[in-house]
Every structure is written in C-alpha cells, then in structure tokens.
N, C-alpha and C positions, 0 to 999 in steps of 0.2 A: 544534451542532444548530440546526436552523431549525427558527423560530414561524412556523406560515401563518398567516395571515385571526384574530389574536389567539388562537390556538388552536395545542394539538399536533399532530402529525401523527397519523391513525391507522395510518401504520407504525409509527413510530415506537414508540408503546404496544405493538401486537403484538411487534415487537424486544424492548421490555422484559421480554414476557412470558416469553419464552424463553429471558430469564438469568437470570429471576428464578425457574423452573419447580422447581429444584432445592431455592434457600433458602427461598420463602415457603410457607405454606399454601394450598393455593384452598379458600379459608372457604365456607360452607354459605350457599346464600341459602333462608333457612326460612321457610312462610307461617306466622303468628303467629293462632292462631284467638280467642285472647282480644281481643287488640287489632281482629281484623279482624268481629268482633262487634261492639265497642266502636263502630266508627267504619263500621258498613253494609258493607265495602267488603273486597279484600284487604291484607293489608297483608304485606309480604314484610322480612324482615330479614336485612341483608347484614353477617355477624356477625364482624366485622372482630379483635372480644374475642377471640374463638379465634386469634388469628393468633399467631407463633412470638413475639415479644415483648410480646403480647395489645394491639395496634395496627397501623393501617394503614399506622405509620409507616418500617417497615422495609424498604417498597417504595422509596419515595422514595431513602430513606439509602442501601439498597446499591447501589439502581441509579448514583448521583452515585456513590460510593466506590468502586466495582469499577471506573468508566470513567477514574481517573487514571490518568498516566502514571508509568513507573518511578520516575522523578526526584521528582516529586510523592506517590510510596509513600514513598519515604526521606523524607523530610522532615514528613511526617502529617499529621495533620488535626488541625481544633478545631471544634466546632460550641458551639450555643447551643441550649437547651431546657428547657421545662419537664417535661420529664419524657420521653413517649413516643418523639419524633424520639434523645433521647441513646440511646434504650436499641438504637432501629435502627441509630445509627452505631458504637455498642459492641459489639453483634453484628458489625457489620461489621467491624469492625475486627482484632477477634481471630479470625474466620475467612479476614480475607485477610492476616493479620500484620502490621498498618500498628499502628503509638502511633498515639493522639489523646489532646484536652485534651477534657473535655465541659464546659463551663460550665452549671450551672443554677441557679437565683433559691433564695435561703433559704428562702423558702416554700413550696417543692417537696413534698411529701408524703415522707414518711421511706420507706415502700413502694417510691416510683419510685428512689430517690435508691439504696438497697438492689437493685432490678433490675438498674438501670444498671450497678453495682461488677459485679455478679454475669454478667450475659451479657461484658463488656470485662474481665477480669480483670488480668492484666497489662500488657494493652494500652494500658489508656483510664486517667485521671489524671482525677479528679470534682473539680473547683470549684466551689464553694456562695458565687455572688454576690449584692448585691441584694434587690430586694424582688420585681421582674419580670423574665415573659422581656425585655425588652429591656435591663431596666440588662447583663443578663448578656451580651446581644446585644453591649453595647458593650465590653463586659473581654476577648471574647473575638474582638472585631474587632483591637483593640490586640495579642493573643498573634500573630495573622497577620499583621500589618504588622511587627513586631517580630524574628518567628522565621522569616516566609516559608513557613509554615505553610496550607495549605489548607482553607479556610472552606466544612465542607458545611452549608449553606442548608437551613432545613428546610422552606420552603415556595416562596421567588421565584429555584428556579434552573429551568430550562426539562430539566436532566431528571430534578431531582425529584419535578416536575410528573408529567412522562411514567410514572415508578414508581407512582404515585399512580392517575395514571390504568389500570393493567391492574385495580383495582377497578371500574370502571366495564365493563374488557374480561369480567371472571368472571359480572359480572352478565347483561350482555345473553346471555353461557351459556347458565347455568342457568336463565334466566326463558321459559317456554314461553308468554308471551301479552303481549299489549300493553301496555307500562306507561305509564301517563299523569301518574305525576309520581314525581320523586326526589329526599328529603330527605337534606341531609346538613350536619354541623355546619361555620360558618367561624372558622379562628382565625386566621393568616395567609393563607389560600386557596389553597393547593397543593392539595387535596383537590378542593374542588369547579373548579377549572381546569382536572384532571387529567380525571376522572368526566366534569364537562361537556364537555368537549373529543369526548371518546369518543361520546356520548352524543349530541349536535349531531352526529357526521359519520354514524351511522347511525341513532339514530332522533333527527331535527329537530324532531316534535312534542311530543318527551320533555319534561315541564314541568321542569325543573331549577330547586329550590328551596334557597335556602341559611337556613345558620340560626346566628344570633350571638346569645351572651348578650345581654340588657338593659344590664348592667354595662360591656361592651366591644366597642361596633359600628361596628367599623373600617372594617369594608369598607361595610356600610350607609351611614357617611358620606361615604365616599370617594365612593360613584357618584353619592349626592346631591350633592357639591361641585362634580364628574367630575375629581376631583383626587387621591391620596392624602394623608388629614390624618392630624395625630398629634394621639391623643388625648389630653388634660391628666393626667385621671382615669380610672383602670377598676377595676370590681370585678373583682380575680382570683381569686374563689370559682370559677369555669369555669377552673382553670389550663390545660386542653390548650388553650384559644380564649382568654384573657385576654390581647390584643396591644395595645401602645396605636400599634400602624401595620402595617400588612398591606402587600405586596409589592406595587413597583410592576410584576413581571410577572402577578402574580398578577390585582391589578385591574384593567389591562389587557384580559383574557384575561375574569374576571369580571363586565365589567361589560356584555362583546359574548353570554355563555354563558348567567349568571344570570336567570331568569328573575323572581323576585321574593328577596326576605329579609325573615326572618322574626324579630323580636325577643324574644326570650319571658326574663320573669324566673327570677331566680336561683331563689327558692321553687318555683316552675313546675319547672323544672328536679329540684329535691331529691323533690316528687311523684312524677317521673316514675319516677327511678331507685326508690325504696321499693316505687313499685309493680311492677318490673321484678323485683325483687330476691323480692318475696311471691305475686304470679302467674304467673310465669315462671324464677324461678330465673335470673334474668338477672343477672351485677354487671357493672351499666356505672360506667363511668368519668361525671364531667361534663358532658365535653364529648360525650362517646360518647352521652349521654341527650337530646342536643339535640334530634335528628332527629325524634325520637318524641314529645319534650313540643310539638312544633310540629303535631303534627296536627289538637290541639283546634284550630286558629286556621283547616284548612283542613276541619275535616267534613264541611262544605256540598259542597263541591266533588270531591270524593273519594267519595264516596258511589257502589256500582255499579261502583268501578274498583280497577284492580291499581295499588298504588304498593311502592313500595322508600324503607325506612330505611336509611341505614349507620348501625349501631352502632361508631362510629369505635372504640371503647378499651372496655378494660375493667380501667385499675389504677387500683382505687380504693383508698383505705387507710380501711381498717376503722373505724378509730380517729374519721374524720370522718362518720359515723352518725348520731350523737346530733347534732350539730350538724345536717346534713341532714332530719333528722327536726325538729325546732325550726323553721329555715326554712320545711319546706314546712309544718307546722301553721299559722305565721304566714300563709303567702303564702294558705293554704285559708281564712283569716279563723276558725280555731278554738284560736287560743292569742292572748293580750290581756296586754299589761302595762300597770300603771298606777302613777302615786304617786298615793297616796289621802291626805288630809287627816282624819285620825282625830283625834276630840274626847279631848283626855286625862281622862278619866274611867272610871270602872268600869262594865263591861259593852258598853263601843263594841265591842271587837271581838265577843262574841256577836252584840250586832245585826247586826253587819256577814254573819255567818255564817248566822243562821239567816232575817234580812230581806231581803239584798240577793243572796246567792250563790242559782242557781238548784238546782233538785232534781238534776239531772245536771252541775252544774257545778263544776270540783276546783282546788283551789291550787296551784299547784304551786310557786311562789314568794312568802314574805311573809320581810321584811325591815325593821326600822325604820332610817329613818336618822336622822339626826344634828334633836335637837329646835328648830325654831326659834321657840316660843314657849311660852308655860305653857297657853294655851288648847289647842293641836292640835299633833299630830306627824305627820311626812309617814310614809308604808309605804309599799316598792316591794312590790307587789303582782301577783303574775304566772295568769291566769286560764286553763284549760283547757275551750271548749265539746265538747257533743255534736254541736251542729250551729252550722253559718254566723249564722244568724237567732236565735241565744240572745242574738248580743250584744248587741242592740236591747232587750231585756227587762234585762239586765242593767244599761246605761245608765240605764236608765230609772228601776232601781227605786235608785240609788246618787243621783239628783239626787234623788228620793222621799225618801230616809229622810237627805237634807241632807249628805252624804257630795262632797265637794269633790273634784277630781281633775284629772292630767291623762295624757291618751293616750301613753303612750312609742311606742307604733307607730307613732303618725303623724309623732315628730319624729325623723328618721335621725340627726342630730347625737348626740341624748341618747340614743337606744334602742342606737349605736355605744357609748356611753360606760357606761354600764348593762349592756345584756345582752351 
C-alpha cells in the first residue's frame, strides 16, 4: 500500500470499509446533552466502547490480519499490546483460523488480559511480559525474527492505519453539520493518522486535535524534536496510550495532519471517566477518557460549534475505581496528605480534631509511624475537603495551633512511596 502527501489514501479507507462492514460495528455518533451544556456548544460522541471488542482497535487488527498471504496464515502472527490492539488480533485470529502469540506488559489490567483469552480461544497463546507495552514490544519482535512469524503492528503499519481510519470514514456519515474540531486520544498514533488522514482529504478545515496523557507524550515530543524520541520515563496509568515511542509512520503522518496536542494529567483523566460513568452511564477506558478531559483546555474555542470525541475504549477494570476516584480527588485539590509532627502528650490529637480540622473536613487516613524522638511523633495523616479553597484555612489553622508538617502531595518521590 501507498502513503500519499504523509497521509492514507481516502480509497484506500473506503476499501477498508468494505471488508470490514461484516466484522466491525458502525458505532453510534451521539450528541452528548450534558457535556454539550457543559462546554456552550455541541459536542458529538463517537462511541468506539460499543464496538465488538469494545475498541477501535479491531479495525486496524483485522484489516492488517485478513490481507496476509497463505504462506504467512500458516506460520501466524504475534502482536504486542496493552490490552485492546490484543483483543482485535485475537478476534481476528480465531475468525480467520490463523494461531498468534499476543504479548502484553504484567501490568495489563486482569479484565483485558481475560478478554483477550476469551475472543482468541484456541487460537491466540497470552504472554504476560514486562512492565510496558514496549518491553513486550521487544519479546515479541524476537518470537518474529525467531519463528518467522508475522508482526501485526498495532499502530505504525500503513494498513492499520487505514482500519483505523474508516472511524473517521463513519463519522463524516453520521454527522449532518459542520464540525470544527475532533478530539481523540494518542498512544502510538495509528488513530489519529488514520481519522486525520480521512478528515484532511474531505473536510481540511476540520481542527484535528490529539490528546496524550501527561505521563507519556510521545508524540508531543516527537514533533517538538521533529524526530521520533524514546521516552526514559512514562506513567502507564493511561495503559491504552502509555508508549514510551510512538511510530515513525505514524509521526510522520502526525506531524503534517495534527493540528495541535493536548497534554492533560492523569487525575484530569480519572475526573473525567467518574463523571462519564455518573452522568452518562458511560465506562470509558483511560485512554478512551482522553478526548473528553481535553475539552476543559479548549472551551473558549469551541463555544457555538459542533465537535466530535472518540471515545476510543471502554475496558476498564472495575477493580481500578477506587484508585481512580483518589487521583482525581487529588488532582481536584480536595484530598491532602500530610505527615504531621504531633507533640507526644495528652490531648494533641483532640486539639488537632477539634482546632485544626475544619467543620466539613474528614480523615480519611491517620497512621503513626515510627517515633523519632520523646518530644513528637510523626502521623501520616490523610485529609478529605468540601471544596478546593478549604485547604488554605486548613494550612493555616495547623502552623496556628504550632502543628509542624510536611505536604506528601507536593513530593512525588514520597507520596509514590506512601500512598
């Protein structure tokens, strides 16, 4: 297949759409009235959750998987992922009778790792590498050089790209009016290459916006560099997008299509899904929650116009909740932990309760740790406000009543080691 002008073809996408018509869903693009209250404007959602392995990643996979040749069916495949790319070449797999190896990072959510087995059954053989998609990336480059085994790419192959892109082909569908911008999440950037591709060859004024965790901004780097970098460090809390190097076709393609990227934290993130989850009945994935926590950043701009999210995913595992719920109190500035310096004496903690905590303010963690003098002992001490602006009152009244401390939210090192 040929790349034109750093771009797919839009045959090419249309071709896809028509092998794909059979196996994938044509997802619902919904106007979203809460959100489109929220933000002035409409806001359309391209609900990728609903799709047959509840990802847009199924496009990609089977479109790459169905186009091998015989010789390359016998011998099978191996892919790399964190989760939703395995579960679209596992499908594929056992619907076209090919074995594949799936390689995914230990980290992977117990949820996806259970899908994957479940859609590839006999087909597919789950390896639990590493810490990231990439260490996995690399175990599962070695089973191809090794076995001669064919490596589906879950983002920098030009026609996984093209699978990717017939999300972009459903959208311009279903959308009866002019859209002036469309978010969607980067993690390798097969997605927004695919979409952007589409999207530049019929509508060029389409603002195409991408959107990468805080923790892992791959692609952001890369067009700042105009290089593709590999990144040292990434928070893989965003596992669909957590990459520490995004594809050099991808970037390529990315860096001529994208129109801005938008970095938004992990907390940012865990808000958005809670509230998708409690006014809409929405369960996004992650990475799937990207699109939509990036709106706050464009309000302003958006205001008056039709946009489109893809909700890329929707497997989330249950179990990561509570955890989600902590971040984003943290990230809202209404959960506070501290070690407090409490005078060994009788009655400090009363005072501490009835002088320093405020009227709506709740414990939700006290811990003594280890004493290092006869005068005071330290307490991890974990704070729940009503609102943002309690903490200031709070602060206030613990240097007041001589109460010594130190912030664990401001030092990541010790708040990692702690909470």
């Amino acid at each position: 297949m040929k790349v034109l002008h750093n771009r797919v073809r839009l045959e090419d996408i249309e071709r896809a759409r028509e092998v794909l018509q059979d196996v994938v869903v044509r997802t619902p693009l919904q106007l979203d009235p809460i959100l489109s209250e929220r933000y002035q404007c409409k806001v359309y959602l391209k609900r990728e959750d609903l799709q047959v392995v509840r990802s847009f990643k199924i496009r990609g996979a089977y479109y790459l998987v169905q186009s091998l040749t015989d010789e390359q069916r016998a011998r099978g495949v191996v892919c790399a992922s964190a989760g939703n790319h395995a579960q679209g070449v596992a499908y594929a797999c056992k619907k076209l009778g090919i074995k594949g190896k799936i390689y995914m990072p230990t980290t992977t959510p117990r949820q996806k790792v259970s899908r994957v087995e479940f859609f590839g059954g006999e087909f597919t053989e789950v390896v639990l590498t590493g810490d990231t998609y990439d260490d996995s990336y690399q175990k599962a480059w070695e089973v191809c050089e090794r076995e001669g085994m064919k490596f589906v790419h879950p983002f920098d192959d030009p026609l996984t790209i093209t699978g990717q892109g017939t999300v972009g082909l459903e959208v311009m569908e279903q959308l009866d009016e002019e859209c002036s911008h469309v978010f969607m999440g980067i993690g390798g950037g097969g997605l927004v290459s695919g979409v952007g591709s589409y999207f530049k060859s019929v509508a060029p004024k389409t603002k195409i916006i991408g959107v990468e965790p805080m923790g892992a901004p791959g692609m952001k780097q890369s067009i700042t560099m105009d290089e593709v970098v590999i990144l040292e460090e990434i928070d893989s809390f965003v596992d669909g997008a957590a990459v520490k190097q995004v594809g050099q076709l991808s970037f390529e393609m990315a860096k001529e299509i994208v129109d801005d990227i938008i970095l938004v934290p992990e907390g940012k993130v865990c808000t958005t899904i809670l509230n998708l989850y409690n006014e809409n009945a929405i369960i996004a994935e992650p990475a799937g929650a990207l699109s939509i926590a990036a709106l706050d950043f464009y309000k302003e701009e958006i205001k008056g116009k039709a946009v489109v999210c893809v909700v890329s995913g929707g497997n989330n595992d249950l179990d990561r909740m509570q955890e989600m719920k902590e971040r984003s109190l943290i990230y809202e500035g209404l959960k506070h932990y501290f070690i407090v310096n409490f005078p060994q004496r009788a009655g400090a903690l009363r005072e501490f309760m009835e002088d320093v905590l405020g009227e709506t303010d709740d414990i939700t963690r006290f811990e003594y740790t280890k004493k290092n003098n006869r005068d005071k002992g330290p307490v991890l001490v974990g704070v729940e406000l009503r609102v943002p602006q309690d903490y200031f009152s709070l602060i206030e009244r613990m240097k007041k009543k001589g109460f010594t401390y130190l912030e664990i939210n401001k030092d990541k090192q010790l708040f990692n080691l702690l909470i």
